[in-house]
N, C-alpha and C positions, 0 to 999 in steps of 0.2 A: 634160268631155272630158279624157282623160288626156296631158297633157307630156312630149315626150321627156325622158329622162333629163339631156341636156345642157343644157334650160335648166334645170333645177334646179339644176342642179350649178354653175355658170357663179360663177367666184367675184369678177364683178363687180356682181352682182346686188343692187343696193341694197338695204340692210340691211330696210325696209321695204317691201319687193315684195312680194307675196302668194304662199306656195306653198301648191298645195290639199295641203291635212287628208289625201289621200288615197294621201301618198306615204308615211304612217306610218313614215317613216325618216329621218334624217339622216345625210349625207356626213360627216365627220366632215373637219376642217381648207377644207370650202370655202365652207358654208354660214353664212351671217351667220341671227343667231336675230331674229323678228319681233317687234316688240310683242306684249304679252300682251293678254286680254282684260281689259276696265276693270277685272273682279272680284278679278281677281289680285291686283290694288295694296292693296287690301282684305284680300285673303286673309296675304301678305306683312307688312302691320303689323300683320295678329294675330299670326301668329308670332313678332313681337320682344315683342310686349306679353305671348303666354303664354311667353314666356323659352324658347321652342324651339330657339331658334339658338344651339350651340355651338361658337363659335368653336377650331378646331383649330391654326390655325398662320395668321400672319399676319408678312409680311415684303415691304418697300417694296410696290409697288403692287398683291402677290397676298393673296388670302386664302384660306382653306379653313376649311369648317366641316360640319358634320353639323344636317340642320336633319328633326326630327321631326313629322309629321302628327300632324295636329286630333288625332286618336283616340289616339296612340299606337304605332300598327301597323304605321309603317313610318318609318323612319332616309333619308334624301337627304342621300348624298357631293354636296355642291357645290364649287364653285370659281370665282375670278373673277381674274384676271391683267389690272389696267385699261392697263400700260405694252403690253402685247404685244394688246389687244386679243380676250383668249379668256374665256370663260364654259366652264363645265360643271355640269351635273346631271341626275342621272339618273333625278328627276322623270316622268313621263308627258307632259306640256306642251311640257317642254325636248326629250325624247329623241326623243318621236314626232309632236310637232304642229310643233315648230322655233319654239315663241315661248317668250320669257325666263317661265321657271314663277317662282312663289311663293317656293323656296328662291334665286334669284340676285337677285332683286328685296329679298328679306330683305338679303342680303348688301351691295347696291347703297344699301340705307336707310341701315346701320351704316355703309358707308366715307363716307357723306354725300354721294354722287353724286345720291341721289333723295331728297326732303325727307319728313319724319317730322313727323304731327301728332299727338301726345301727347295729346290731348282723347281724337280721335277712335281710335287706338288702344285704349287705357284701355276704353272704351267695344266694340270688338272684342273684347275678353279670350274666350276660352272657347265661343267659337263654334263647332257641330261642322260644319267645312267638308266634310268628308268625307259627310256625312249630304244635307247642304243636297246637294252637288252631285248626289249620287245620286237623292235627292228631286226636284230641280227638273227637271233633265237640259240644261238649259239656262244659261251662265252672267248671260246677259240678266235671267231669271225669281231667278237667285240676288240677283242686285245688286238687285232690286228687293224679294229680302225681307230681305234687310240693311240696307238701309235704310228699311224700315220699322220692323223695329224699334230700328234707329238713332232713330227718330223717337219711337218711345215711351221711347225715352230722355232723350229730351229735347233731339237733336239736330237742327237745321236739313238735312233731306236738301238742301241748296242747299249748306251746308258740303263735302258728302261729294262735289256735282258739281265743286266748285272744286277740294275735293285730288286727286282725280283727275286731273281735267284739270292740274291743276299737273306730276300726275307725268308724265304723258302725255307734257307738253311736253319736260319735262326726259330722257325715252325719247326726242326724237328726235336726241339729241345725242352718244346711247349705241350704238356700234355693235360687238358681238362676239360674235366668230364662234364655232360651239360647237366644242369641242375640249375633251382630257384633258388638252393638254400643259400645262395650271397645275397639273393634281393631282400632288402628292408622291405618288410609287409607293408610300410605307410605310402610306398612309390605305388601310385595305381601302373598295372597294368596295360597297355596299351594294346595290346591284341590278346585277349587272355584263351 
């Protein structure tokens, strides 16, 4: 059933509410971003471990960086301001699902907000997420084949439910709202 616009919009709206997938937009300065889907966490320490995340500019509690897809094919201007409370990227996840995508969650690993397991990383290297997603269509059926072959790696899928859930935990303490106003005007946009 579809929501009036005001309680989407409602910027008391605890960071964790649910808004349906079917509003394919965000408010821009009201809406706080949801938790991601568990895979995300996944998808994000492959990206530090394939060295994707270029840090652009980084000063007291903001950063900015350009964080490039699995394949190659596409650049994500992010941004993360932890003192004022804003996020941005203009990811697909971020922009139009309203949960913390892959590229802020990179960013949140690096400032050391969300913890980072080097094993298990390492071990993500060069995963075509792009591929998987499209293939599975579902991010439930992706987690379940990354770790599988997490597992012929020789990893404990029991490892991969603890870091999760570690991170999980440590998302409910993270609350920011999506907004541009952390991005430095001089960073072009990459999906504007």
């Amino acid at each position: 059933m579809y929501e009036p616009r005001e309680n989407l919009v409602n910027p008391s709206i605890h960071p964790h509410t649910y808004i349906p997938s079917h509003a394919y937009y965000i408010w821009e300065n009201f809406v706080y971003l949801r938790t991601p889907p568990r895979v995300k966490i996944l998808e994000a320490l492959s990206a530090i471990a394939d060295k994707r995340v270029e840090i652009v500019k980084k000063e007291g509690g903001k950063i900015e960086a350009i964080v490039t897809s699995s394949t190659g094919e596409r650049r994500y201007t992010v941004c993360i301001d932890l003192k004022k409370g804003v996020a941005y990227s203009d990811d697909n996840g971020t922009k139009y699902r309203g949960y913390m995508g892959y590229p802020i969650l990179s960013l949140l690993m690096i400032e050391g907000v969300l913890p980072i397991n080097e094993d298990l990383a390492n071990a993500l290297r060069g995963l075509p997420w792009k591929h998987l997603n499209e293939q599975f269509k579902k991010y439930a059926l992706v987690e379940m084949y990354v770790k599988s072959h997490l597992k012929n790696l020789g990893l404990d899928p029991r490892l991969v439910d603890t870091y999760i859930d570690k991170v999980m935990t440590a998302l409910r303490n993270v609350n920011l709202k999506y907004s541009r106003e952390c991005l430095d005007r001089s960073l072009p946009l990459t999906h504007p």
